[in-house]
C-alpha positions as CSV (number, residue, x, y, z in Angstrom):
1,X,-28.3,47.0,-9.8
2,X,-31.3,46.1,-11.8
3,X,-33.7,44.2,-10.4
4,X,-34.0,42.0,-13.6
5,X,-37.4,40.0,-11.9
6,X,-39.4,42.9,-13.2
7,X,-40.2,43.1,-16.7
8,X,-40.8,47.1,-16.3
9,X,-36.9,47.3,-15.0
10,X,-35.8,44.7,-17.3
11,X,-36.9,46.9,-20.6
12,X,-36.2,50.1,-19.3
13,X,-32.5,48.7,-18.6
14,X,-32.7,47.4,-22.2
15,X,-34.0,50.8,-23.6
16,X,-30.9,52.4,-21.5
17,X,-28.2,50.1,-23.2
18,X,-29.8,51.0,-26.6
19,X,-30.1,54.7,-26.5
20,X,-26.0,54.7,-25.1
21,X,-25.1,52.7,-27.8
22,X,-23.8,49.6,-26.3
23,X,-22.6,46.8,-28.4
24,X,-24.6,44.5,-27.4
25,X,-25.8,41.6,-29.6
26,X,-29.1,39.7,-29.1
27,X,-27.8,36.8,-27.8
28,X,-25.2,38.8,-25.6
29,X,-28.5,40.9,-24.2
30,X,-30.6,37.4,-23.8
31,X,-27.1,36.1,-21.6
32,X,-27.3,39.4,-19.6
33,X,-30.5,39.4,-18.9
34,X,-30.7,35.2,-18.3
35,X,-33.6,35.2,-20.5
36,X,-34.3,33.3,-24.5
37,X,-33.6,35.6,-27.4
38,X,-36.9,35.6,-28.4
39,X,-37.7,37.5,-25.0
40,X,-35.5,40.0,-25.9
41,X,-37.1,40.3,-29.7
42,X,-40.2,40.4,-27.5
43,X,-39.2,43.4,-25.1
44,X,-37.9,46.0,-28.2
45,X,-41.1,45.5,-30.0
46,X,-43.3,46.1,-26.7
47,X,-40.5,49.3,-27.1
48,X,-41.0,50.0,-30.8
49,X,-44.8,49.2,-30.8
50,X,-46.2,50.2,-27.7
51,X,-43.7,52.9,-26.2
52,X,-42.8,54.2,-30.0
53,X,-39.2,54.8,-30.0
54,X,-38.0,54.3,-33.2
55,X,-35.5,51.0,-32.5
56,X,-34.4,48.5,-35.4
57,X,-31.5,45.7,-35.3
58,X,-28.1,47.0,-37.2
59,X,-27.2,43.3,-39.1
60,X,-24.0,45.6,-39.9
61,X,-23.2,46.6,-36.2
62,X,-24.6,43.6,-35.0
63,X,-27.0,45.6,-32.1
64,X,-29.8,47.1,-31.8
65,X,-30.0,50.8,-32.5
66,X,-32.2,54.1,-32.2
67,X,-33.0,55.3,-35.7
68,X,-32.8,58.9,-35.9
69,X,-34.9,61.5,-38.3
């Protein structure tokens, strides 16, 4: 079990659910994690901006996803 107190765990658990393609919506992830939407908008961009993996949000699939080259 995550220990989702600790930001660190909390977006490498996100990162996990992202890269195995759970389907996952925003405000599913911000109920999971007990935390505001915009904390989860918050954590992928500290992922796409900072840690560089290539995430967007699918409006189609309604998740976020890896992009691939």
């Amino acid at each position: 079990m995550v220990d989702f107190k600790n930001y660190e765990a909390r977006r490498t658990y996100l990162l996990y659910l992202i890269i195995h393609k759970y389907p996952l919506s925003r405000k599913q992830l911000a109920q999971k994690f007990n935390c505001e939407e915009h904390t989860i908008t918050r954590m992928v961009n500290d992922l796409r901006f900072h840690k560089n993996y290539p995430i967007r949000y699918s409006k189609s699939l309604k998740r976020y996803v890896l992009v691939e080259d």
